[in-house]
LUMVEXRO-781566 format. One record per residue: x, y, z of N, C-alpha, C, O, CB in turn. Coordinates in pm, whole numbers, plus 50000, padded with zeros to 5 digits. Glycine has a CB too. Layout:
N
XYZXYZXYZXYZXYZ ...
//
This chain:
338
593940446103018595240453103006596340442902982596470433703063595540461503134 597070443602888598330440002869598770442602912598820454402949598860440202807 600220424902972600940423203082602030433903061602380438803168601420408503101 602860440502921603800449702888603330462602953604040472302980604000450502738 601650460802982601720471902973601400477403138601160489403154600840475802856 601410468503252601780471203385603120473303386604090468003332601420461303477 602860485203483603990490003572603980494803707603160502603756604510499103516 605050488903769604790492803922605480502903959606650505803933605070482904020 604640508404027605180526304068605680524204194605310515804276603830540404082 606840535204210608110533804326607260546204428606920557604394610220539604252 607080539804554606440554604643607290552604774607390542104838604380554704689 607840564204801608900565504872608550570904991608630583104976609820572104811 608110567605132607490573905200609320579905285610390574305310606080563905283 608710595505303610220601505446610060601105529609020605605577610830613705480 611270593805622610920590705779611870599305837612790603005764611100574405837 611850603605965612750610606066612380607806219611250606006264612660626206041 613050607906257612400609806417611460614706462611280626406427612930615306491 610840611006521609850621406590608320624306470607410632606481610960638806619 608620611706341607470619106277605970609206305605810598606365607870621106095 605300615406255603940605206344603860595506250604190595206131602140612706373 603290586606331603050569706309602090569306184602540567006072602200560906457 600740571606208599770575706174599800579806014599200573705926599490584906265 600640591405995601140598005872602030587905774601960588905651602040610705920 602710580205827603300572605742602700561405737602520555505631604490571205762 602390557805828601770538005792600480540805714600230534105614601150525405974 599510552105762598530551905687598590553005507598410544105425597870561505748 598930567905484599320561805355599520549805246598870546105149599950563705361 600760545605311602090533605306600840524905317600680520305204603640531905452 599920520705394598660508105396598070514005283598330505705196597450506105543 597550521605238596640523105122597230516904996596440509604936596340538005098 598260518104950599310513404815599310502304815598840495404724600780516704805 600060496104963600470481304999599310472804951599480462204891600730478805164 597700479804992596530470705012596200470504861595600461104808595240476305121 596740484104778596200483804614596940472404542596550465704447596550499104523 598140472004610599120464004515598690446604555599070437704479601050468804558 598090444204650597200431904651596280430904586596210419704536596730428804748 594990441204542594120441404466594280437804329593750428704266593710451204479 595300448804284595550451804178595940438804074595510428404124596450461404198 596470437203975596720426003883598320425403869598880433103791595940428303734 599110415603953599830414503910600830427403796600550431603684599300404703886 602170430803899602920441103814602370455903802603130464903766602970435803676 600840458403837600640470303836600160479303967599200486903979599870470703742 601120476004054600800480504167602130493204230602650502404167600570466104256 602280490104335603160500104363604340492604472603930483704546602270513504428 605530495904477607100493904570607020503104685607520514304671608670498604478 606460499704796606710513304895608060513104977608560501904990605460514605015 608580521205019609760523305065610180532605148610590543405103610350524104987 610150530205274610250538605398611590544005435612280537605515609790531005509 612050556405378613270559505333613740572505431613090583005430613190562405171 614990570405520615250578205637616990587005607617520580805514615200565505784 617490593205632618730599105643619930592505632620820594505549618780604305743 619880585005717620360573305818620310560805743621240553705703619400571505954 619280559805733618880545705692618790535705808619030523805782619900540205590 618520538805917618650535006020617540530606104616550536706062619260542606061 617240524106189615800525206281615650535906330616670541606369615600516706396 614490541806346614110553906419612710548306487612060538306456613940568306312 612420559506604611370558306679610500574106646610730586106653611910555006843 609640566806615608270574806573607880585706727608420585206837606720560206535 606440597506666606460602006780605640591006906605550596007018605840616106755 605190579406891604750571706996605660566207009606830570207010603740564406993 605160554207025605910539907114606380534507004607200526107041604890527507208 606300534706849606390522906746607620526706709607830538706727605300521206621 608670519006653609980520106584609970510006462609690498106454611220516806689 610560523806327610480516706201611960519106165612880526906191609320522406088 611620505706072613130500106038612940506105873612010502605799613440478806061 614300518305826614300523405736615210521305621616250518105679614270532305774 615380521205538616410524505403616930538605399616280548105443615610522505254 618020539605349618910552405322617540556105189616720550005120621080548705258 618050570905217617310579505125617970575705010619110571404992617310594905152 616620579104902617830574504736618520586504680617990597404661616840568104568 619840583004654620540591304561619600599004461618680594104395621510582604485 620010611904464619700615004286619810607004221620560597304216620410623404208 618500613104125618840599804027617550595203991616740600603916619710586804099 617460583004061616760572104031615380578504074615190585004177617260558204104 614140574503940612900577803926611910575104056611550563504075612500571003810 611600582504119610370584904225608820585904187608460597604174610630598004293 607970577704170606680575904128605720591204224604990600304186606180557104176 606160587604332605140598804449606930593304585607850585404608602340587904527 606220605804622607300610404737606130616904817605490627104790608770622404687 605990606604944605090613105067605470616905181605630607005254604200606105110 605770629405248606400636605344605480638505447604760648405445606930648505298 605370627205570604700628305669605250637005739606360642505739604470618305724 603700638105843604390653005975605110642306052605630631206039602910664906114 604770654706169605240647506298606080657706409606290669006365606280634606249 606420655606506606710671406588608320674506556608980683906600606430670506794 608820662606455610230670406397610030681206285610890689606258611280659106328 608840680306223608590685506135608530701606095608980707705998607770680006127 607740705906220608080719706234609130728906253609330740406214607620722206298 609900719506337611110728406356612530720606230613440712406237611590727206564 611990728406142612760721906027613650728706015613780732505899612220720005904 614830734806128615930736606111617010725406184618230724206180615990749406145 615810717006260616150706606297616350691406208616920681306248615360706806383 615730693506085616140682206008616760688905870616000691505777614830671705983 618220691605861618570701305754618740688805610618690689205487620280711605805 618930679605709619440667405609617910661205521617940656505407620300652205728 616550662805615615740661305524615250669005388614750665505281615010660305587 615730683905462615530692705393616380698805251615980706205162615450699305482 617710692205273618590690805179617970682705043617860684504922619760684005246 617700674705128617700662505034616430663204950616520658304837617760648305116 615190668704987614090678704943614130684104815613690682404701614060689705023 615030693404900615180708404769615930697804677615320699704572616460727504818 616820688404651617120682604507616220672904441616160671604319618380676004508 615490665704530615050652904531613390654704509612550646704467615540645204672 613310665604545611730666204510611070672404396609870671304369611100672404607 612100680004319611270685204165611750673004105611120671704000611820702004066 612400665204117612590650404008611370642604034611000634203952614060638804046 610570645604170609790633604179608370637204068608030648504032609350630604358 607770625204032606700628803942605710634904068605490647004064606040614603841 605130627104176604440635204239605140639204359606310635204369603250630404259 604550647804476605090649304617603670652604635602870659104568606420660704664 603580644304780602800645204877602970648305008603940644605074602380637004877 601490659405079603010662805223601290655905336600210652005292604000693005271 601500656405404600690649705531600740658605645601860657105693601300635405582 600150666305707599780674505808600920685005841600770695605780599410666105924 601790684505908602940692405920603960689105817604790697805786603480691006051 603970681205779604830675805646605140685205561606180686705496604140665705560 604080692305564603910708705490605140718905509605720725105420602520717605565 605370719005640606910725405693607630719205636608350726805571607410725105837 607980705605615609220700205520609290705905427610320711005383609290687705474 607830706305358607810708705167608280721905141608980725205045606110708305080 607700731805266607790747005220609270751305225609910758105145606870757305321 609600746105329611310749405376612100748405248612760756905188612060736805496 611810734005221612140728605063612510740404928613430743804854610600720005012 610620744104968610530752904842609780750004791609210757004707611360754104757 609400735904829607990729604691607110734804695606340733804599607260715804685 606680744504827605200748504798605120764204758604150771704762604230745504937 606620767004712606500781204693605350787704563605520786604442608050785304661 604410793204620603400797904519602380788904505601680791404407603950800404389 602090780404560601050773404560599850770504653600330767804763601480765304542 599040770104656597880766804743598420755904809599110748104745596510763604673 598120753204984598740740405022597550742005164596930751905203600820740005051 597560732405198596540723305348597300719305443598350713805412595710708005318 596950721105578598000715005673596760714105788595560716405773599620725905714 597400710305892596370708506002596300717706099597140721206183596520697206068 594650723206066594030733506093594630740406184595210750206137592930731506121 594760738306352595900744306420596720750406402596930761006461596420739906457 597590744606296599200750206254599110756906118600140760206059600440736706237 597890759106067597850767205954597950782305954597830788305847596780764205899 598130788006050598590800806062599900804706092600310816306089597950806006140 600850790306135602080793906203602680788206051603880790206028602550785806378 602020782605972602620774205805602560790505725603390794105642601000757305699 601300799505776601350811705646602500820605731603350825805658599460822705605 602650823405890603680833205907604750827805850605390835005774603950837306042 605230813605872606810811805845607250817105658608050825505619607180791405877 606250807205574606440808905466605270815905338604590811305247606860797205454 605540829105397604530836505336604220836405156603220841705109604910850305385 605230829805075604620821004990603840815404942603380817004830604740816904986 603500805905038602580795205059601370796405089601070791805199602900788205137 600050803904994599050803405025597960790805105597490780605055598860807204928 597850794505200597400780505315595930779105327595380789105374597940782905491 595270770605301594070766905302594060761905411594710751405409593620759805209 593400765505569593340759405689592070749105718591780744705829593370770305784 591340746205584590220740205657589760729805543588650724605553588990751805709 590710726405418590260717705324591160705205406592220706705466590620722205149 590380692805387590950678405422592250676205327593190670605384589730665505391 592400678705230593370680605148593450685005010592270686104978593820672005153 593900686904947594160694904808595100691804679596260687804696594640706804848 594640693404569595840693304480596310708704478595560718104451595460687204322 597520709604508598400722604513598580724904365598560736404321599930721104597 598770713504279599380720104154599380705504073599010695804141601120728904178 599720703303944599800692903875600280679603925599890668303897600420696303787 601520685004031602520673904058602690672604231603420664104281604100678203977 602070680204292602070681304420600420683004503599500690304465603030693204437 600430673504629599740676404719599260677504823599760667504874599480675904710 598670681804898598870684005068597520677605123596640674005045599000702805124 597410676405257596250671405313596950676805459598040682005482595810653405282 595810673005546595340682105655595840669305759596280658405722593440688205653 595620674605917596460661906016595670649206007594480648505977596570665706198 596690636706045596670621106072596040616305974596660615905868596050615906197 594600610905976593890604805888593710607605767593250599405687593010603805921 594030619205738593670625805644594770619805498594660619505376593770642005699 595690616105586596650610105485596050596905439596430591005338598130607705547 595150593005515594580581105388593680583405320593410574705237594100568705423 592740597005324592020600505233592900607005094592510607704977591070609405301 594060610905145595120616105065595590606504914595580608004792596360617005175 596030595505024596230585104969595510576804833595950572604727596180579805066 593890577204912592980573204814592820582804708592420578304601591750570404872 593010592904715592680601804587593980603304450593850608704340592380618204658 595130596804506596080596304450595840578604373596260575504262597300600504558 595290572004440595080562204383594230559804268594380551804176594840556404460 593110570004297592090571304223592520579304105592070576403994591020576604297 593370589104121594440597804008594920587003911594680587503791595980605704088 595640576903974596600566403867595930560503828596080558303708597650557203900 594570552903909593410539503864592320548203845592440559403794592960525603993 591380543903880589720550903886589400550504042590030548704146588320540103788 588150553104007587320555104135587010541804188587220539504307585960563104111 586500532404106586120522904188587710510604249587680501704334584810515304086 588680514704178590100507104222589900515504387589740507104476591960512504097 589880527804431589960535704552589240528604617589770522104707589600549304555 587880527504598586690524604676587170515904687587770518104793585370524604645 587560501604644588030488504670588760486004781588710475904851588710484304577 589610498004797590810499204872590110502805019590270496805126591920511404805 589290514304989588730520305121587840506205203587970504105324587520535605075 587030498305120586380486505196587490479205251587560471605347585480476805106 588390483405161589220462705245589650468005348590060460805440590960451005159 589660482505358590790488405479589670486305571590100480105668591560506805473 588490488505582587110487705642586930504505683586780507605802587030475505791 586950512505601586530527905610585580528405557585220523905448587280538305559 584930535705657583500539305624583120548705476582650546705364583030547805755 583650559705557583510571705434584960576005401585810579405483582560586905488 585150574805212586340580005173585490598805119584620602705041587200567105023 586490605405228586150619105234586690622005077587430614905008586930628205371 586160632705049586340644304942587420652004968587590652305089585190653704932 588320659204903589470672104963588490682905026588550689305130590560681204816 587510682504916586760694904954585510695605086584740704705116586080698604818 585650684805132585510686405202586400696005366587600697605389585200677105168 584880701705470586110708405536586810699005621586550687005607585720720805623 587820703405723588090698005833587370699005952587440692006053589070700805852 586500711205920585790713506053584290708406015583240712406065585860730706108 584450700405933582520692705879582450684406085583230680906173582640669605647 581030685106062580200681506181580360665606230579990657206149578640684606142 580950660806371581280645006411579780641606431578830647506482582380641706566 579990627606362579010618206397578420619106541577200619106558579570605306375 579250619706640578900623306779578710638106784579180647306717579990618606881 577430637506943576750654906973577150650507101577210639507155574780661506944 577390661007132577290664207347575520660107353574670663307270577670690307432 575340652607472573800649107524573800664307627574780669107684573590629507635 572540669107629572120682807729572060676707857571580665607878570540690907697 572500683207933572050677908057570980679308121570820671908218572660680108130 570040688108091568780689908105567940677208040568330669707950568490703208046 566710676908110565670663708049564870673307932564620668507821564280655408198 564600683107957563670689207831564540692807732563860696907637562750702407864 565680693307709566420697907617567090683707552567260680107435567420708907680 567320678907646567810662207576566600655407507566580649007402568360649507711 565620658107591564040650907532564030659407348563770654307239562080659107676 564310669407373564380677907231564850670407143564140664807060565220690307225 566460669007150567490664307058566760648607038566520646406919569260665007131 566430639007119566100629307058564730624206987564440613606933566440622807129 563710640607018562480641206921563740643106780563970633706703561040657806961 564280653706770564540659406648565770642206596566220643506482565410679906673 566060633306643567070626106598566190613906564566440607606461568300624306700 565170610206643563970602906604563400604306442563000594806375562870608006703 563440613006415562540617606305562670630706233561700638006213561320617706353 564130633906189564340649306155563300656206042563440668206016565900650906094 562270648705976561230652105850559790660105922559030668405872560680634805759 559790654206052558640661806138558800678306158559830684606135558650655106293 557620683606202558080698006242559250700506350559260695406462556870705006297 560160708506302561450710306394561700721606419562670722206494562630705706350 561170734706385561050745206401561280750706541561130742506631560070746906353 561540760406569562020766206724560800766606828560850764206949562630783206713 559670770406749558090770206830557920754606853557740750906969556540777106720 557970746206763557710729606768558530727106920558110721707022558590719206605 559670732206894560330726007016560560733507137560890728707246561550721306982 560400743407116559730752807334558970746307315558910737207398559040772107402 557650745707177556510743107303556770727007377556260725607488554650743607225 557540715107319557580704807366558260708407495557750706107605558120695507281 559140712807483559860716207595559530724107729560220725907829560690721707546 557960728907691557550738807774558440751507793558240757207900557340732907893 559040755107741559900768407725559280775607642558650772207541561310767207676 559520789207698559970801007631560610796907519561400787507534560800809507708 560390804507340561480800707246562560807407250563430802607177561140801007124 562920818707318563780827107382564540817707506565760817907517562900840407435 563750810507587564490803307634565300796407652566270795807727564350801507646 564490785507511565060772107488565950770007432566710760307432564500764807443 565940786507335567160783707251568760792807331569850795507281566680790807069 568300795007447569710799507534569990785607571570970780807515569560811207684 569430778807644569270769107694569950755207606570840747407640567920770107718 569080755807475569780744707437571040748707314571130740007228568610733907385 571760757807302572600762107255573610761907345574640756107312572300771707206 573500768707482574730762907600574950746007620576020740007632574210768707769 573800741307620574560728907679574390720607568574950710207602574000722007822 573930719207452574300712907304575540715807263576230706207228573450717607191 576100728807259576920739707176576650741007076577600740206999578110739007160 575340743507017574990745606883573840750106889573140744806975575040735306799 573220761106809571690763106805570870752406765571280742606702571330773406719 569460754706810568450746806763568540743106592568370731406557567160754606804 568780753006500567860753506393569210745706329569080735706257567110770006329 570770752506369571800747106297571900732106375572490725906287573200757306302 571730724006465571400709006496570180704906433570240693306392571250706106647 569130710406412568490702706323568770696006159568500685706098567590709306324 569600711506130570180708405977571110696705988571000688205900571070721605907 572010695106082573050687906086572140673606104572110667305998574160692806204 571710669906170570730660406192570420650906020570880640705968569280670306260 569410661405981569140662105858570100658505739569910649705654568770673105850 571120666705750572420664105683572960645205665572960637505569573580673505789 573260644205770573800633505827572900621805753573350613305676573740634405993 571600623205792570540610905767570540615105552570480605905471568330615105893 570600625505523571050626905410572080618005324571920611505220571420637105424 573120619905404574390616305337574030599405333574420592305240575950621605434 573220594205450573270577005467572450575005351572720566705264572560568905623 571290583505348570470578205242571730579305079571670569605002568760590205236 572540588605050573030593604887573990581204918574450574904822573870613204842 574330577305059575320564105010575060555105006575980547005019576250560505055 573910550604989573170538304952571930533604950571350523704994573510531305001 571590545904869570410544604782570080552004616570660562504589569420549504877 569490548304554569740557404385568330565304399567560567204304569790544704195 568120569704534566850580704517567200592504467568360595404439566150584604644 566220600004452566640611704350566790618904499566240615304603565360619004205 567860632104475567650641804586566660650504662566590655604774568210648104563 565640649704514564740658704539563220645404684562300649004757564090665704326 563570636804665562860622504719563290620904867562560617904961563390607804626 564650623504868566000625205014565320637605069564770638005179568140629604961 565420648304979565520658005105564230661405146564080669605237566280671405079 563160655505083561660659205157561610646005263561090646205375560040659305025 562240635405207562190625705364563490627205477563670621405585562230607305320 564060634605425564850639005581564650652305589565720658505586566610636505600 563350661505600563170673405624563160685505556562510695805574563710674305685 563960682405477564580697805365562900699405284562120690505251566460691905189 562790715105270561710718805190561610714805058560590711604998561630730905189 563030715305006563000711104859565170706804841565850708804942562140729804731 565710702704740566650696304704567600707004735568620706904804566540690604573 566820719704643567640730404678568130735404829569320738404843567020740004623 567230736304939567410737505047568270726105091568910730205188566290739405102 568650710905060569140706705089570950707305028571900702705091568310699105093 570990712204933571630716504894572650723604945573850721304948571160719404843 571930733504989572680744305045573220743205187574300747705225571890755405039 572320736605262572530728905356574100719005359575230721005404571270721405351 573610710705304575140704305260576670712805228577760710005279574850697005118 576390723705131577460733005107577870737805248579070737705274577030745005008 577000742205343577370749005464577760741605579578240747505676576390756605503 577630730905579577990718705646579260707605591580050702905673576680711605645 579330704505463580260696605396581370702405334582550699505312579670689905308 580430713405310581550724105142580800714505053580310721704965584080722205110 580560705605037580300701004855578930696804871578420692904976581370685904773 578200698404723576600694004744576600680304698577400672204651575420703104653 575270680804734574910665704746575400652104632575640640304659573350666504742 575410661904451575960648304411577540647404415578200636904411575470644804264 577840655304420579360655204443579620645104570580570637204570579960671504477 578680646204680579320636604828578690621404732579550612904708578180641205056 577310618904684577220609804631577930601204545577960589004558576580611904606 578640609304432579810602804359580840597304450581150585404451580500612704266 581330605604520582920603904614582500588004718583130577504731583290623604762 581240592404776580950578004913580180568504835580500557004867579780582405082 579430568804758578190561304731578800548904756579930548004706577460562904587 578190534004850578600521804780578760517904662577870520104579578050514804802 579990510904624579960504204473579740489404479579880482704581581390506404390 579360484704358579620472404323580620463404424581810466404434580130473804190 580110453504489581150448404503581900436904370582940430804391580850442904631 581160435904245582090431404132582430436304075581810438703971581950425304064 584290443904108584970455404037585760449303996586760456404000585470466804095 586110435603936586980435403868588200428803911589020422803841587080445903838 588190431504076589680434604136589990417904203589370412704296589660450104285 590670414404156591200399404232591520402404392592370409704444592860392704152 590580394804442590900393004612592410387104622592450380204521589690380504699 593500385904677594060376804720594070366004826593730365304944594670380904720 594710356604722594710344604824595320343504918596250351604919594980334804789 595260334905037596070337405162596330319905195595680310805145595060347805301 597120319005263598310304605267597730298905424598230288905475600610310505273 
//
């Protein structure tokens, strides 16, 4: 690429009182870390831009030192509107909200971050559009602004050409990365997600309510003995008979039994199991699916498939494209350090 032909994009993160830490630094680290990667001139200006222009204290313990909001006017690359518990009661920040409704159809993009969503809608930006917020508050986002068709369970979303939302805290750096991946490619993102040291850069479509790496242990010995046959080796027989009879239970039993103190049925923890050892294998390995899902259990690709949809929202090559390890020779200049 020709040097004429970098340009560094202006991203304006909004601060207020009371908004979470989390929502803004995360982001704001994803850009900062591209614009080290990146080549010289084609990175991005972030700019933590408040009312005031003043220091403010976040909803923890941290206090950031801000710039006055910019005048009309002057070109905005992305405009990212973190939550935070000022956020909701957005009759409490009229001045953010002012400044919104003029300042945000000029911007090329807007981005909102968990409650941030209450800024945008108040605004107006999300009038008529599909938008994400965090799951909790996604019913109190559709009473206020019945507009705003609310997706309560995507990690985040493109709302529309020029706007987009994501779901609470972290989610703003998966946010982040997909906006990066919008301006660069995929593997500029991925670059970003290693140096940050993140494991998995999520999908939008993925849900919010997909399954934690961590399970509750049973407190029972035959029911815990269960879960770590089935975590040992999810490709063996796992079936509900396989496991009373280990268990010496009733299958009527076992599965009262280990559904109370798991919180999950037998058959849906095995899938998840399965799932999981799935996803490790599609992120770093080039086996075919149909190879994956007979060695982590699934009858056939298709069954794994579907599996994944009901667990992830997206099938298997779709999570494969989005996580897979890349190359680590992308191109991207490490920087040097003094």
């Amino acid at each position: 690429m020709a040097d004429a032909d970098l340009v560094t994009k202006t991203v304006v993160v909004l601060a207020y009182g009371g908004v979470q830490a989390l929502d803004l630094v995360g982001p704001a680290e994803v850009f900062d870390t591209a614009t080290l990667l990146l080549p010289e001139g084609d990175g991005y200006e972030v700019v933590v831009a408040s009312p005031t222009g003043e220091p403010l204290r976040a909803s923890g313990s941290l206090t950031f030192h801000t710039c006055p909001l910019p005048e009309p006017g002057p070109h905005i690359d992305t405009l990212i509107i973190p939550g935070g518990v000022g956020a909701i009661d957005s009759s409490a920040r009229p001045d953010c909200v002012t400044w919104l409704a003029d300042e945000g159809f000029r911007s090329t993009r807007i981005a909102t971050v968990c409650t941030g969503a209450f800024l945008a809608a108040e605004a107006g930006l999300l009038d008529g559009l599909p938008a994400t917020t965090h799951w909790a508050l996604a019913d109190e986002l559709q009473r206020r602004y019945p507009a705003v068709e609310v997706d309560p369970s995507a990690i985040f979303r493109r709302s529309s050409k020029r706007v987009w939302t994501s779901a609470g805290v972290s989610s703003g750096i998966d946010l982040a990365l997909a906006l990066l991946e919008d301006d660069h490619d995929q593997n500029v993102a991925q670059s970003v997600a290693q140096w940050l040291v993140i494991y998995r850069r999520r999908s939008g479509f993925q849900s919010q309510f997909a399954p934690p790496v961590w399970t509750p242990r049973a407190r029972s010995t035959p029911v815990r003995a269960a879960q770590e046959y089935i975590e040992a080796d999810p490709s063996q027989p796992c079936g509900i008979p396989d496991l009373a009879d280990r268990a010496g239970m009733s299958e009527r039993h076992f599965t009262r039994l280990f559904t109370a103190e798991v919180g999950t049925p037998p058959g849906r923890y095995v899938e998840k199991v399965r799932v999981d050892l799935a996803r490790a294998h599609l992120e770093t390995s080039g086996d075919t699916n149909a190879f994956i899902a007979l060695r982590c259990g699934f009858r056939s690709a298709e069954v794994m498939r579907r599996a994944f949809l009901r667990s992830l929202g997206i099938p298997p090559d779709t999570y494969r494209q989005s996580f897979a390890q890349t190359d680590p020779g992308l191109g991207i200049t490490v920087p040097e350090t003094t």
